[in-house]
BALOBA-1460 file (C-alpha; in Angstrom, 3 decimals):
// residues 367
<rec num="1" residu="x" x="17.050" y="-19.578" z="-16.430"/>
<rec num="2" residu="x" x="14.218" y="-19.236" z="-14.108"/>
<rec num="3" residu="x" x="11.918" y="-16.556" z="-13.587"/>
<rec num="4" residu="x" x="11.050" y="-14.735" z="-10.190"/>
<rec num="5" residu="x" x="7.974" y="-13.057" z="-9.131"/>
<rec num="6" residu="x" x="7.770" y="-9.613" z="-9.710"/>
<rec num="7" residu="x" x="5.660" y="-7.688" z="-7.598"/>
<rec num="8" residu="x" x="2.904" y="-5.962" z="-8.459"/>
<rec num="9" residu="x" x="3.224" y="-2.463" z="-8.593"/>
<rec num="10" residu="x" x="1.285" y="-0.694" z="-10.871"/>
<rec num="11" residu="x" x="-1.967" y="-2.802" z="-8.533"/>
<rec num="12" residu="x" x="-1.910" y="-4.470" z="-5.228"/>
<rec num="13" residu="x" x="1.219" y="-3.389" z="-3.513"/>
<rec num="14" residu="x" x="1.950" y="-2.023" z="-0.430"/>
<rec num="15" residu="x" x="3.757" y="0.788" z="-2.734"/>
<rec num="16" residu="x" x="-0.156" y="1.888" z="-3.280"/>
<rec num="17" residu="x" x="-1.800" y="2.190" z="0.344"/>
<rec num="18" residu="x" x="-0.604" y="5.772" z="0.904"/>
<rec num="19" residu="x" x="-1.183" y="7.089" z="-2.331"/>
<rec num="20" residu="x" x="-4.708" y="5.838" z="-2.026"/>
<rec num="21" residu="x" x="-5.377" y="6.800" z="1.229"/>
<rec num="22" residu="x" x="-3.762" y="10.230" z="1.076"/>
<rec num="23" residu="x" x="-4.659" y="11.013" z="-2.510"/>
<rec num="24" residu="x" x="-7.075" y="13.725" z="-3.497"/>
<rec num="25" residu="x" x="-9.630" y="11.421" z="-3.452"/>
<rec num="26" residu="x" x="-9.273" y="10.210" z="-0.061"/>
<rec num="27" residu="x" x="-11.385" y="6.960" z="0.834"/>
<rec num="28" residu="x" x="-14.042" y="8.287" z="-1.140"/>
<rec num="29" residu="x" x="-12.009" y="7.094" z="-4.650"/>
<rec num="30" residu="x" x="-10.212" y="3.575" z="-3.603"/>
<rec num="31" residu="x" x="-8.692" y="1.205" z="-6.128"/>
<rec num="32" residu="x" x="-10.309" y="-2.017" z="-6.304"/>
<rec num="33" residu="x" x="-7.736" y="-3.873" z="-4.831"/>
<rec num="34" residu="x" x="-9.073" y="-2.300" z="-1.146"/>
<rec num="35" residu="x" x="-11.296" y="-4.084" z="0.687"/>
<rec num="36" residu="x" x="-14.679" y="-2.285" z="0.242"/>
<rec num="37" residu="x" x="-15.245" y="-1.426" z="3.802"/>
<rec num="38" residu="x" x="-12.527" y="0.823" z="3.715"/>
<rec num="39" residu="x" x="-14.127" y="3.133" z="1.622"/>
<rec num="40" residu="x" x="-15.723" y="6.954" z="3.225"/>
<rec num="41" residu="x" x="-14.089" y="6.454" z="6.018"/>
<rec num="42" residu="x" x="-13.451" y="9.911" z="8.247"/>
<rec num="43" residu="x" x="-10.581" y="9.091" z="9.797"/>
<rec num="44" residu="x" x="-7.290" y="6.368" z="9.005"/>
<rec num="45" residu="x" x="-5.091" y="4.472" z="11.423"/>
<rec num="46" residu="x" x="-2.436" y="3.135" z="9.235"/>
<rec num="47" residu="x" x="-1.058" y="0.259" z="11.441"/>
<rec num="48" residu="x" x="1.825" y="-1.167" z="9.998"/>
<rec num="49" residu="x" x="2.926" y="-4.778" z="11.859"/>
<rec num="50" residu="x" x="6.166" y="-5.610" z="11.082"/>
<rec num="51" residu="x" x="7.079" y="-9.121" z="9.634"/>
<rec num="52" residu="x" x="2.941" y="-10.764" z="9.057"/>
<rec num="53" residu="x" x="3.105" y="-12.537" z="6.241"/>
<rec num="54" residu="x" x="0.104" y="-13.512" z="4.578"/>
<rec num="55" residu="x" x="0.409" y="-16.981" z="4.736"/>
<rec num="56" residu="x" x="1.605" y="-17.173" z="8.714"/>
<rec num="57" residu="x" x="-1.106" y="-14.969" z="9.651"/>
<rec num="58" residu="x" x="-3.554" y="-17.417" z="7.952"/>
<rec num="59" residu="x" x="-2.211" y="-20.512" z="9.124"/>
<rec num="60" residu="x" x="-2.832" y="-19.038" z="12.482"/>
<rec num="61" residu="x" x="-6.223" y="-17.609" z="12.354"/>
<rec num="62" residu="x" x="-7.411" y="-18.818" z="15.388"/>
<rec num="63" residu="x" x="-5.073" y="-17.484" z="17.620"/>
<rec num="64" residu="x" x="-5.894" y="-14.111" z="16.035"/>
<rec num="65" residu="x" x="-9.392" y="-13.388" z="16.471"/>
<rec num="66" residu="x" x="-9.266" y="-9.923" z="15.774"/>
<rec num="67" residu="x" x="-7.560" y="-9.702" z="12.773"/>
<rec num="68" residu="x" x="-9.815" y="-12.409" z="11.989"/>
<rec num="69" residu="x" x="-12.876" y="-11.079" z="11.270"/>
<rec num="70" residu="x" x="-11.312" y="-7.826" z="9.731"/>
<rec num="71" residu="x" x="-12.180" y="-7.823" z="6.125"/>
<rec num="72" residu="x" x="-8.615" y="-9.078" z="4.409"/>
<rec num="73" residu="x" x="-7.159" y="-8.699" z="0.811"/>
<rec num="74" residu="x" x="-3.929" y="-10.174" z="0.207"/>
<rec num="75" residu="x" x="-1.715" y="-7.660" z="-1.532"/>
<rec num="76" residu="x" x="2.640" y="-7.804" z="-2.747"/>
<rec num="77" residu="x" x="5.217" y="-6.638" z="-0.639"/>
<rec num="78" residu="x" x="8.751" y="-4.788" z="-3.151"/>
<rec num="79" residu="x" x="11.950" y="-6.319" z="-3.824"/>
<rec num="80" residu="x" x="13.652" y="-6.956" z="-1.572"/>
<rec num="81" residu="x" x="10.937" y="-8.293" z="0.485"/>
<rec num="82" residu="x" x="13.005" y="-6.731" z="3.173"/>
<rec num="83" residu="x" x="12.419" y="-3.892" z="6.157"/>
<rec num="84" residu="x" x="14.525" y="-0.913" z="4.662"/>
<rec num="85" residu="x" x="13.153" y="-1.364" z="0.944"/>
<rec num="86" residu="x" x="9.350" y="-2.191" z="2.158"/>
<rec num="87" residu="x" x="8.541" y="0.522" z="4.950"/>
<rec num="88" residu="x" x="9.917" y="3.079" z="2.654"/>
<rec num="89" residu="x" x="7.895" y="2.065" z="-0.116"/>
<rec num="90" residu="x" x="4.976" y="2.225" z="2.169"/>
<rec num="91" residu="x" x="5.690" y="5.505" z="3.252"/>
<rec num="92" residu="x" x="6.649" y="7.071" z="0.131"/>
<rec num="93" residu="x" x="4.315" y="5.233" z="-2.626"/>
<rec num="94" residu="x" x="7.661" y="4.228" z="-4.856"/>
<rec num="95" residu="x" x="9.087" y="0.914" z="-5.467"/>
<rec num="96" residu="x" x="12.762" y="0.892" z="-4.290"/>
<rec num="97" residu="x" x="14.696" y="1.655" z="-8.004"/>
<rec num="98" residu="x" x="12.539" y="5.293" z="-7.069"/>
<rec num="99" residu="x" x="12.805" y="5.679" z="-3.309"/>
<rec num="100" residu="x" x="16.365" y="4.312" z="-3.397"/>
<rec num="101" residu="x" x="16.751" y="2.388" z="-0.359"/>
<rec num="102" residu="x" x="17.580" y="-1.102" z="-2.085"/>
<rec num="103" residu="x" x="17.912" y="-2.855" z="0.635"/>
<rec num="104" residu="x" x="19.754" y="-4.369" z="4.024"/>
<rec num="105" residu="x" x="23.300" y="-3.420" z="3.058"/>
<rec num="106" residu="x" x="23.819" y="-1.398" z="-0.142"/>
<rec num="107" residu="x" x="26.604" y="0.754" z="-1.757"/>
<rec num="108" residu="x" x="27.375" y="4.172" z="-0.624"/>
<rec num="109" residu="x" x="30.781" y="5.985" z="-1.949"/>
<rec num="110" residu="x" x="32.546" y="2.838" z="-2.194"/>
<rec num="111" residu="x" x="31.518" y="1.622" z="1.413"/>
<rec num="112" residu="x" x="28.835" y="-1.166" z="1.861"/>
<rec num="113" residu="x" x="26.545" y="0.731" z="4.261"/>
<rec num="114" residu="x" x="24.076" y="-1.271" z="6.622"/>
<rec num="115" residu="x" x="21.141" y="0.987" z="5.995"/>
<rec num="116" residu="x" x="19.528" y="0.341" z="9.445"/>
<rec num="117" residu="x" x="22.643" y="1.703" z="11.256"/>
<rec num="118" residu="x" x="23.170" y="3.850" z="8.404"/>
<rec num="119" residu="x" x="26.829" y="2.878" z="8.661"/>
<rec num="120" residu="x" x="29.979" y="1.036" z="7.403"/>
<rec num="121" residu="x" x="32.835" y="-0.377" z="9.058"/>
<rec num="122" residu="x" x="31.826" y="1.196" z="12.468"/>
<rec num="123" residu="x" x="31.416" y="4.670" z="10.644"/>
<rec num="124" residu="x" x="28.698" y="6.573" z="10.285"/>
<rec num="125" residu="x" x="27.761" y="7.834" z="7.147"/>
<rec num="126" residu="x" x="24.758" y="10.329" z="7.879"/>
<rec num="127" residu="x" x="27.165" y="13.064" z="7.267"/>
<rec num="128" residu="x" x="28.658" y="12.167" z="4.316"/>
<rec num="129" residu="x" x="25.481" y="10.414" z="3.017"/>
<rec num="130" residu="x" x="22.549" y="12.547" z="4.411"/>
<rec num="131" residu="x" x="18.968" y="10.527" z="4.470"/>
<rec num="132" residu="x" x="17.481" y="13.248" z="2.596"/>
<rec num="133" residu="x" x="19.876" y="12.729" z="-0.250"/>
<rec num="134" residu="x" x="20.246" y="9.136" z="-0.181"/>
<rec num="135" residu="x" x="16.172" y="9.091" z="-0.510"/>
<rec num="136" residu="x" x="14.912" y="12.322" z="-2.106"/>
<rec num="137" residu="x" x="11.301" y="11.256" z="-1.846"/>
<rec num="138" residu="x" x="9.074" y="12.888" z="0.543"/>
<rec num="139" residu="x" x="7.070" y="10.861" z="2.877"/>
<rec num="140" residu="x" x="3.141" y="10.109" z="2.797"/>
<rec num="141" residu="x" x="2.791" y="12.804" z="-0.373"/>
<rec num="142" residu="x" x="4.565" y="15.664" z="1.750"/>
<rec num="143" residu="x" x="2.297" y="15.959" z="4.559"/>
<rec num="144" residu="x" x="3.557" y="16.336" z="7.993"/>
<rec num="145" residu="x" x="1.284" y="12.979" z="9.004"/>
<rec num="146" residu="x" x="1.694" y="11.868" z="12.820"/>
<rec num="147" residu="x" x="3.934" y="8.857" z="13.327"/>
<rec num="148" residu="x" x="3.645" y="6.154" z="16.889"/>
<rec num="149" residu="x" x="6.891" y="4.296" z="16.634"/>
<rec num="150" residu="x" x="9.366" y="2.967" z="19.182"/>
<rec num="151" residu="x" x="10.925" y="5.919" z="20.860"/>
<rec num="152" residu="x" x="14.639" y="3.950" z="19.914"/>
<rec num="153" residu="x" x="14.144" y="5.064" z="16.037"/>
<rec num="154" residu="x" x="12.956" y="8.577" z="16.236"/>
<rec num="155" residu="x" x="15.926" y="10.278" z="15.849"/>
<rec num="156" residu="x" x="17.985" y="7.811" z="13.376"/>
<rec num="157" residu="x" x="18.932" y="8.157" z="9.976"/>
<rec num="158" residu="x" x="16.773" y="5.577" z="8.451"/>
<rec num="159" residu="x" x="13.443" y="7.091" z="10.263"/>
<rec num="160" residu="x" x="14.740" y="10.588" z="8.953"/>
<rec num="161" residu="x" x="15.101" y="9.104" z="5.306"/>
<rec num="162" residu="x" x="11.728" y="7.392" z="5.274"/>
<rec num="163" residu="x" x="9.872" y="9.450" z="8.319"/>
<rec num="164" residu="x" x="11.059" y="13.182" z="7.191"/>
<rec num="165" residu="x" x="8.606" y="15.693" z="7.883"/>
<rec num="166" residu="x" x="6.925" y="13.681" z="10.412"/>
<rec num="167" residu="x" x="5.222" y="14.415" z="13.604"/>
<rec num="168" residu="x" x="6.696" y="11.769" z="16.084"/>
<rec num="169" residu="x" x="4.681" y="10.298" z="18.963"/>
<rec num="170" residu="x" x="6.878" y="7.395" z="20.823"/>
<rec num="171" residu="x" x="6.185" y="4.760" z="22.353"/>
<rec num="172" residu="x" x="8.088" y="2.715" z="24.624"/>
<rec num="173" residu="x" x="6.317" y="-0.230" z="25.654"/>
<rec num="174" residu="x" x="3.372" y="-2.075" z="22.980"/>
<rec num="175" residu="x" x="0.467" y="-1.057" z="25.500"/>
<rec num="176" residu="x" x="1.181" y="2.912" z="24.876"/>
<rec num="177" residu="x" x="0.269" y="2.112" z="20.890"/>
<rec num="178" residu="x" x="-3.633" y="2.345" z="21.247"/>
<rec num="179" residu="x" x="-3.682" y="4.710" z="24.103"/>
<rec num="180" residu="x" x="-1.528" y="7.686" z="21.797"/>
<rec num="181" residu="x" x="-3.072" y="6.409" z="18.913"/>
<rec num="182" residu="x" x="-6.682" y="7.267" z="20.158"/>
<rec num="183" residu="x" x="-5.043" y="10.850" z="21.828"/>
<rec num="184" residu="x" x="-4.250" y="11.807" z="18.490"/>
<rec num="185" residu="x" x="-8.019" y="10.431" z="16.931"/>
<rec num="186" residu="x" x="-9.601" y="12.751" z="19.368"/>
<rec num="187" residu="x" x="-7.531" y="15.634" z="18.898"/>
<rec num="188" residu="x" x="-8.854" y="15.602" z="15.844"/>
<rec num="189" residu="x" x="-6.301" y="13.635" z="13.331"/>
<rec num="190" residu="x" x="-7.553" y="12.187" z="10.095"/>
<rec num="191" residu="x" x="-4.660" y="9.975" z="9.558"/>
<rec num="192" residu="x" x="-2.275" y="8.425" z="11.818"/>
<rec num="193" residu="x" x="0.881" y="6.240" z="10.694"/>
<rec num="194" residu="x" x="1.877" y="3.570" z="13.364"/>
<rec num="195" residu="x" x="4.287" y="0.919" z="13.375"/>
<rec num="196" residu="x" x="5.210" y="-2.495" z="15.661"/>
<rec num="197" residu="x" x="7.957" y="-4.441" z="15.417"/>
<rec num="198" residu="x" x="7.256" y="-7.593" z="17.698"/>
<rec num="199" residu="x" x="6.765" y="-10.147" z="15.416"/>
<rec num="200" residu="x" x="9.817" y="-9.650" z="13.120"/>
<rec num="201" residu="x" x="12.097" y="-9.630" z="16.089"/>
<rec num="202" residu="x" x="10.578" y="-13.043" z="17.550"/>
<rec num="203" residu="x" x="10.557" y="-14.674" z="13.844"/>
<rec num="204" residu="x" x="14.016" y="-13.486" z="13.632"/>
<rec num="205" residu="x" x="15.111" y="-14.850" z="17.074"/>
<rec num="206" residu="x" x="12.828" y="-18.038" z="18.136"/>
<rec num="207" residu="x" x="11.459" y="-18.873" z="14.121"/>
<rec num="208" residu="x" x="7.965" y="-19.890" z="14.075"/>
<rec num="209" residu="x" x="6.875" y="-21.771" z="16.828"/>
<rec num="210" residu="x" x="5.577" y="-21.104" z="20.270"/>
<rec num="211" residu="x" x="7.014" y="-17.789" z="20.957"/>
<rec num="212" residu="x" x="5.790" y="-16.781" z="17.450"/>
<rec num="213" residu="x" x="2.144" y="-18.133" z="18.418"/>
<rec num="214" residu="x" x="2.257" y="-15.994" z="21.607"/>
<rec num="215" residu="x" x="4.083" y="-12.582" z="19.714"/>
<rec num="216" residu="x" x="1.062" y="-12.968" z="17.858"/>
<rec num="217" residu="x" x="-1.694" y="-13.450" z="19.664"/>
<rec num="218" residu="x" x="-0.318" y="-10.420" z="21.564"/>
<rec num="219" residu="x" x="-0.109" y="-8.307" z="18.908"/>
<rec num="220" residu="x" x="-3.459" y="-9.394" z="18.075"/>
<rec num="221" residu="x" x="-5.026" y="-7.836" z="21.404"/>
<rec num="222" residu="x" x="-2.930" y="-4.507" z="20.332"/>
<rec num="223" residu="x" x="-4.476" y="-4.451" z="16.632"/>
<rec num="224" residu="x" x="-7.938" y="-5.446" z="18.845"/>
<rec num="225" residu="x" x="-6.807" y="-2.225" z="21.362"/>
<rec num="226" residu="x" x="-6.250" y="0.057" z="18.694"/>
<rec num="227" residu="x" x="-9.836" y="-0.592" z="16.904"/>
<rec num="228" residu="x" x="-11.273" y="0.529" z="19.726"/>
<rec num="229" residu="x" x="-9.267" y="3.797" z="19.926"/>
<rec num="230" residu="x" x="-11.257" y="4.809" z="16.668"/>
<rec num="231" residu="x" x="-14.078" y="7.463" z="16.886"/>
<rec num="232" residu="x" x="-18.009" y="6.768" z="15.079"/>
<rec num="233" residu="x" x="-16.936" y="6.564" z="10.946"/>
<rec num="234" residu="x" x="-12.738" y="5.475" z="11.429"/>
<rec num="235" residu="x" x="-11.364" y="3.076" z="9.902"/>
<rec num="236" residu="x" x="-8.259" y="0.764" z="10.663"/>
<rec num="237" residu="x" x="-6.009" y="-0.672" z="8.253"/>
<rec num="238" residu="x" x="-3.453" y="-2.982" z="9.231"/>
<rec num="239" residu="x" x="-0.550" y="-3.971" z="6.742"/>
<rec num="240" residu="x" x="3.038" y="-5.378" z="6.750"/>
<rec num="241" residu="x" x="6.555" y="-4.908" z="5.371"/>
<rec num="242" residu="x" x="7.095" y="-9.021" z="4.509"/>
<rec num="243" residu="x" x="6.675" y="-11.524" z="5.615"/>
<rec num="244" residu="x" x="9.192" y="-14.633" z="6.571"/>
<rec num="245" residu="x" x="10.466" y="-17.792" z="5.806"/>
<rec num="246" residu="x" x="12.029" y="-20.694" z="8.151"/>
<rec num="247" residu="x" x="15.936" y="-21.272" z="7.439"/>
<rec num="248" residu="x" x="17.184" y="-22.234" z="10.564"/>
<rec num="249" residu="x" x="20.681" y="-23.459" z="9.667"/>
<rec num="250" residu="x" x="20.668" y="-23.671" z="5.999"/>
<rec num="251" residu="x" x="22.875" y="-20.948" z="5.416"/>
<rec num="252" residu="x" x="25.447" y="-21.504" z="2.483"/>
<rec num="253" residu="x" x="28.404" y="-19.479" z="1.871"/>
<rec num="254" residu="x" x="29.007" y="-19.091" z="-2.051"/>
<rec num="255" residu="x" x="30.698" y="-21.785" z="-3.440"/>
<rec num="256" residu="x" x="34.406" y="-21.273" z="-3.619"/>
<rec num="257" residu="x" x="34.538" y="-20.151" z="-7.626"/>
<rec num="258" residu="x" x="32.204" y="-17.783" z="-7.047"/>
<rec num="259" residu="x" x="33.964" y="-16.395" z="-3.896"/>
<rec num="260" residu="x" x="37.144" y="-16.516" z="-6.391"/>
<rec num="261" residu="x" x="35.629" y="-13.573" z="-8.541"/>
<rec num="262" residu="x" x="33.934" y="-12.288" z="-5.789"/>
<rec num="263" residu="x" x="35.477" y="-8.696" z="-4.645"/>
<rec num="264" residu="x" x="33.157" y="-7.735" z="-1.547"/>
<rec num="265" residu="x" x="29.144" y="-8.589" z="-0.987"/>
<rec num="266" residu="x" x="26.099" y="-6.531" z="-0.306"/>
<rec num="267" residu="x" x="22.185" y="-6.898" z="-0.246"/>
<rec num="268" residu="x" x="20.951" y="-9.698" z="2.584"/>
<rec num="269" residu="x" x="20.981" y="-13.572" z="3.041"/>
<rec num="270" residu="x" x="17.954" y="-13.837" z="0.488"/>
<rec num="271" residu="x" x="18.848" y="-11.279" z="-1.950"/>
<rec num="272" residu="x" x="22.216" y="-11.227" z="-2.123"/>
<rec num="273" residu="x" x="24.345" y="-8.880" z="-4.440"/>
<rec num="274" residu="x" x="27.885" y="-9.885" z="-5.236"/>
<rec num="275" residu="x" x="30.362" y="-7.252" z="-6.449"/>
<rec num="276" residu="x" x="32.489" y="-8.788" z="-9.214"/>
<rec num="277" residu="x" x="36.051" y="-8.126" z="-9.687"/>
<rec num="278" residu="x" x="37.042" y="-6.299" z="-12.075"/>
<rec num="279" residu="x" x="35.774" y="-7.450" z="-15.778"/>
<rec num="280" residu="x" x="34.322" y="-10.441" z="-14.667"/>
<rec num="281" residu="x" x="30.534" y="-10.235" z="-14.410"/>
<rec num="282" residu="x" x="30.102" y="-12.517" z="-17.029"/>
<rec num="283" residu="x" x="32.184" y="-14.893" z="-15.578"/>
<rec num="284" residu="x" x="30.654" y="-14.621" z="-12.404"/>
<rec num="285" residu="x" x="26.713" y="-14.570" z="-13.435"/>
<rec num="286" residu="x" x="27.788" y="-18.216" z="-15.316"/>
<rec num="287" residu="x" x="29.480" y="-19.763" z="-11.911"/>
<rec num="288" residu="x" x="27.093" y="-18.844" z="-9.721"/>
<rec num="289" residu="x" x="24.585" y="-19.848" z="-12.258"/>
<rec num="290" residu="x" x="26.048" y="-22.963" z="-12.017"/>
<rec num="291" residu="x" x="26.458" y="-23.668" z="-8.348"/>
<rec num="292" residu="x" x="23.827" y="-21.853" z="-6.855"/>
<rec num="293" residu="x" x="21.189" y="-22.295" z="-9.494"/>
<rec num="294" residu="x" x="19.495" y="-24.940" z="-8.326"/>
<rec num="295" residu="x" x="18.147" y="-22.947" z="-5.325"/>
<rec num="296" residu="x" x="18.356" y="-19.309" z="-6.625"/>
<rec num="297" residu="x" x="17.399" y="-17.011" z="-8.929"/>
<rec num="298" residu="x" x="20.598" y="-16.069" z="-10.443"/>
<rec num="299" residu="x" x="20.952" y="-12.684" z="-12.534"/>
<rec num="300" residu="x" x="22.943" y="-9.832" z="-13.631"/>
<rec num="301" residu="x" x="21.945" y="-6.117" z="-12.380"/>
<rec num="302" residu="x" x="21.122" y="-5.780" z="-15.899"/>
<rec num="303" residu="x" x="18.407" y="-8.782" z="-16.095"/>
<rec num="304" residu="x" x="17.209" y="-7.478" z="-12.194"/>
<rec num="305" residu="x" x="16.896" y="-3.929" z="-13.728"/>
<rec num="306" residu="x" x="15.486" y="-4.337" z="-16.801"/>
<rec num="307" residu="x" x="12.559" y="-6.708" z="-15.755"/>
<rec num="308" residu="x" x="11.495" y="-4.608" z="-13.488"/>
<rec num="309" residu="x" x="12.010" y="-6.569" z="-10.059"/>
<rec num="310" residu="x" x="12.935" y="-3.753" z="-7.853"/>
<rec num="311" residu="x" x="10.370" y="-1.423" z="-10.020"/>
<rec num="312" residu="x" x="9.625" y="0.282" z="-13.378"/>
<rec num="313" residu="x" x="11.546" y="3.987" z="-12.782"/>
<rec num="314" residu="x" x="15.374" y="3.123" z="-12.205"/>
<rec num="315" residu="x" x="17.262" y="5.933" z="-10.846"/>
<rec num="316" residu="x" x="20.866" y="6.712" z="-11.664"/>
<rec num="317" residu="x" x="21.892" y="6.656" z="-8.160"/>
<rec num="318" residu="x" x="20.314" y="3.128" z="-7.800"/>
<rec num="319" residu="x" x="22.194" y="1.647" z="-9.858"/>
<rec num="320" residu="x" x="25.306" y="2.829" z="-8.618"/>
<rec num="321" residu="x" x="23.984" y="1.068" z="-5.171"/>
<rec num="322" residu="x" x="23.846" y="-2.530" z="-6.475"/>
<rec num="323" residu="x" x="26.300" y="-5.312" z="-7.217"/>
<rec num="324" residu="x" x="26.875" y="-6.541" z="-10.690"/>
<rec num="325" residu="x" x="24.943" y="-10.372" z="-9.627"/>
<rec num="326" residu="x" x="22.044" y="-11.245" z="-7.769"/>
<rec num="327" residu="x" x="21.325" y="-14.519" z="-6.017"/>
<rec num="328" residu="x" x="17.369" y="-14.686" z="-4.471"/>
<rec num="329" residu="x" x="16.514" y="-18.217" z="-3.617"/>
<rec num="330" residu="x" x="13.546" y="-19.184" z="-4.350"/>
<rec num="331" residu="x" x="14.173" y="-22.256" z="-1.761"/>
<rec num="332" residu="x" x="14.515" y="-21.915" z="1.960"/>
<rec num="333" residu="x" x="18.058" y="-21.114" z="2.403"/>
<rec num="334" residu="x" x="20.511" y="-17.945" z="2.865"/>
<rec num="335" residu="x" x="23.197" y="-17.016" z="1.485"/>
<rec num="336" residu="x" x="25.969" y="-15.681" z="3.809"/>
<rec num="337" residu="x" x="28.617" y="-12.858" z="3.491"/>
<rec num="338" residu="x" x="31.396" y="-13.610" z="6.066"/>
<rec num="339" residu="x" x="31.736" y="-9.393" z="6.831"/>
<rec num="340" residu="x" x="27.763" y="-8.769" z="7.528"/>
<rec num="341" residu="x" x="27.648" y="-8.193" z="11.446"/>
<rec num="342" residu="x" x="26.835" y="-11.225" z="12.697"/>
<rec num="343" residu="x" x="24.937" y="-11.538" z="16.172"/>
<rec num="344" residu="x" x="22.282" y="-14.586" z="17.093"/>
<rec num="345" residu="x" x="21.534" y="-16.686" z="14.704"/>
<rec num="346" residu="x" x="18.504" y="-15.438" z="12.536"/>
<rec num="347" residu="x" x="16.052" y="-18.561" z="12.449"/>
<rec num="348" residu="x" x="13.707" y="-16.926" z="9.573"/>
<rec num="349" residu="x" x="14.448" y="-14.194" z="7.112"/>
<rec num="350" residu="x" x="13.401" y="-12.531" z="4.250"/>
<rec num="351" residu="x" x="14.228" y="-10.474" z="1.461"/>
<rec num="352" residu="x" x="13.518" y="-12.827" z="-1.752"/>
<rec num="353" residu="x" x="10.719" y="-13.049" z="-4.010"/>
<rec num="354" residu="x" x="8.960" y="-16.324" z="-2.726"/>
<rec num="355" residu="x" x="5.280" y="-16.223" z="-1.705"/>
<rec num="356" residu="x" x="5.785" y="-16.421" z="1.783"/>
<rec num="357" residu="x" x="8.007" y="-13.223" z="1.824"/>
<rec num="358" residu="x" x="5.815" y="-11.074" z="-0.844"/>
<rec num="359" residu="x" x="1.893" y="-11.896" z="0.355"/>
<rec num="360" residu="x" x="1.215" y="-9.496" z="2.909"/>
<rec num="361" residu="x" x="-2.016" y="-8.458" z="4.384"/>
<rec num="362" residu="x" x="-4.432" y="-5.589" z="3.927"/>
<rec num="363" residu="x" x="-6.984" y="-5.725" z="6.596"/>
<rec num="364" residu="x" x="-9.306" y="-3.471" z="7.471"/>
<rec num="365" residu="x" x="-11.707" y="-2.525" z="10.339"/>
<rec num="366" residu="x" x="-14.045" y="0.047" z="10.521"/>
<rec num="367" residu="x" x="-15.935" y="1.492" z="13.689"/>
């Protein structure tokens, strides 16, 4: 049996940045996980950059020179290392078993739901599974917080479950980021929430490579663009979700006794839940064990629950939302589920415990 990485989440988590920046004792009182130049700053930009590893945004340091010579601690992303499960724990200070978004596709009333889409089988669920019940936690400590995000996701269920209470600023093309960001500084703001998505789309799409170099270096000049929004005494923070691994094609569909006990699928490629039929999770943990073992950590909900990989609280609800056997490789391969939408191939993903998923970044610049 082998034994994942849990992340960290009583320390250096991504789980802790709000709490500690929107606690009662503001910058003033920061763990010591936080790089020290963070602390008594006036004002926050929270910039969240969707998909920047650790260890690809240090391989590639010199086409970043801003976030370069920001002071940098490398802190844990949640499990699953994956969009859904992370930004909510950023935005609500919980590891998923809490919040209760547990990941890509989970369980809702006997549907698999894509929690992106919020839906199942071309239905959607926000009215039989509203966001505020599906995750009861409020947002950044229950303060109405401004939020720059793509003007797509304001209204959708997943930015009402982990956004609620929010005071939305869109943007529609990268280059409005800094500009509203620094309209809100000057108005007088003392923390500001803002979030890209460029360089989990391109990973997704192109894999790492030149089109991932040049995402980069352009989100680099908006990081650079948005440091300069900040008044005398701000501070920027800049953070991500996960970060990504390289599969290309190695994408394996579960070995045909597994499929055999096998009634449906949810979870993602790299953390994948199977749903056993009926009295056979035993049975099931042992074959996949056996064929899939090799390049995955295999494990009941149980094992997953009980050490604490998707958190320390469990909720009841959450583990209604899960499948009865986990398999998160811990090599650089997916595992696919023939009814998950499929549309261009996804050249790297996420979701699993590996060190290239769960080291993220916590930079910080100060004006």
């Amino acid at each position: 049996m082998t034994t994942p990485r849990i992340p960290d989440y009583g320390g250096a988590c991504i789980s802790g940045i709000v709490p500690a920046l929107l606690g009662p004792g503001g910058t003033r009182d920061l763990p010591d996980w936080c790089p020290p130049s963070l602390r008594g700053a006036r004002c926050v930009v929270l910039l969240v950059l969707d998909g920047l590893g650790w260890h690809q945004w240090r391989e590639r340091l010199a086409i970043c020179p801003t976030m370069a010579t920001m002071d940098a601690a490398r802190i844990d992303s949640v499990a699953p290392s994956t969009t859904v499960a992370a930004l909510t724990s950023i935005t609500t200070g919980l590891a998923p078993a809490e919040h209760g978004l547990v990941g890509y596709r989970m369980q809702l009333g006997g549907r698999i739901a894509q929690m992106l889409r919020w839906g199942a089988d071309g239905v959607d669920l926000r009215a039989a599974h509203p966001p505020e019940r599906v995750q009861p936690c409020p947002p950044f400590l229950g303060a109405a917080v401004p939020v720059v995000s793509r003007a797509e996701f304001e209204d959708t269920a997943f930015t009402h479950a982990h956004l609620r209470g929010a005071r939305h600023h869109v943007w529609r093309v990268a280059s409005s980021v800094a500009v509203t960001v620094g309209q809100l500084l000057r108005a007088g703001e003392r923390f500001v929430y803002a979030y890209y998505d460029g360089i989990d789309k391109i990973a997704h799409e192109r894999g790492f490579g030149p089109h991932f170099d040049a995402e980069l270096a352009a989100t680099d000049a908006l990081v650079g663009a948005v440091r300069d929004a900040l008044p005398t005494g701000g501070a920027l923070v800049v953070t991500a979700d996960h970060g990504q691994v390289s599969v290309g094609d190695a994408v394996l569909p579960p070995a045909p006794a597994v499929a055999a006990l096998t009634d449906r699928q949810s979870g993602e490629g790299r953390f994948r839940w199977l749903h056993a039929r009926a009295d056979a999770v035993g049975e099931l943990a042992e074959r996949a064990a056996a064929a899939h073992g090799a390049a995955a950590h295999v494990a009941t909900r149980e094992r997953v629950l009980d050490e604490g990989w998707l958190g320390p609280v469990v909720t009841p609800a959450v583990r209604q939302r899960l499948g009865d056997v986990a398999m998160v490789p811990h090599t650089d391969v997916s595992f696919d589920d023939p009814l998950e939408h499929h549309g261009p191939p996804l050249r790297c993903r996420h979701g699993a415990l590996t060190d290239a998923e769960l080291d993220v970044p916590l930079l910080v610049a100060r004006s």
